[in-house]
Structures are given as structure tokens and as C-alpha cells.
N, C-alpha and C positions, 0 to 999 in steps of 0.2 A: 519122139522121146518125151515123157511125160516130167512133170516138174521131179516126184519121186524119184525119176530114174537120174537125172541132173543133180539131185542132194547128196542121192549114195555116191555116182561119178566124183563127185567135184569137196567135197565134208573137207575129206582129210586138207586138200590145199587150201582151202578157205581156213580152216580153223590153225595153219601153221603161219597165215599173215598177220603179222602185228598191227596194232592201232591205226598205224599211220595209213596203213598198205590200204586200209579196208576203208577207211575214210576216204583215200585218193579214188577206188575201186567206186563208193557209194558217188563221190561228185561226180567221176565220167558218167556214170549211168541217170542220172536228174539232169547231166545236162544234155545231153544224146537226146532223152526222152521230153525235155523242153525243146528241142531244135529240129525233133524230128515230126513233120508233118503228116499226117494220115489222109490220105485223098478217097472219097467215097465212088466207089465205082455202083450205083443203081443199078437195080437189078430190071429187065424191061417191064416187068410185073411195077415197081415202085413208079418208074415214070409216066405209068399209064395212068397210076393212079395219081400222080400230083396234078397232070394233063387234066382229069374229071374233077379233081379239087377246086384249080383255077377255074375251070370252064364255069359248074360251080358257081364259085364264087362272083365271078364276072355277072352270070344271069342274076343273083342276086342285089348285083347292086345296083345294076341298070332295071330291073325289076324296083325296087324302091326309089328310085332316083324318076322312073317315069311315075309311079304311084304319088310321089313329092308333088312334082309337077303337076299333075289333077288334081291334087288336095283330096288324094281318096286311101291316103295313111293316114 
């Protein structure tokens, strides 16, 4: 169901609720959408790639950290 299809649906009872209605209607949905958590499921493609980022980053510091050490940075 696309939003378009949900405005035609839904117009007419939306637009016969009074101030109040729509007010109470906008606070459930800010606070729902404040309380409600999104948890990230990675795809094995992304965690393959964070795996090569740390790896990465790892050889880079122990890379410079032995370069420190000989005074040859």
C-alpha cells in the first residue's frame, strides 16, 4: 500500500476529526516513534566489510606504533 493509496483510504476520516482529535492522533504517533527502537540487522556483505575495516585499521596502528618505536616516522 503506497502512501497515495493510504490518503485516498483514510481523507475523508482524517479531515472529519476535530482539533483536538488530531492533536491527541499527532502526540501518539511522536511518541511511538520516540519509544520505538530500530535494531540493524547487517547484511553478511556489511560485516565482512567492517571485519576488513578493523583488520585495517588494527595493521595501521601497530604499523605506526612499531615505526614510533625505531624512530623511523
Amino acid at each position: 500500500m503506497s502512501l497515495a493509496d493510504i490518503q485516498k483510504e483514510f481523507a475523508d476520516e482524517y479531515t472529519a476529526l476535530n482539533e483536538t482529535e488530531r492533536q491527541k492522533i499527532s502526540r501518539e504517533h511522536k511518541e511511538n516513534m520516540s519509544t520505538k527502537r530500530t535494531i540493524r540487522h547487517p547484511l553478511p556483505r556489511s560485516r565482512l566489510q567492517d571485519v576488513a575495516n578493523v583488520k585495517r585499521n588494527i595493521i595501521n596502528l601497530v604499523r605506526k606504533q612499531l615505526l614510533y618505536q625505531f624512530q623511523l616516522y
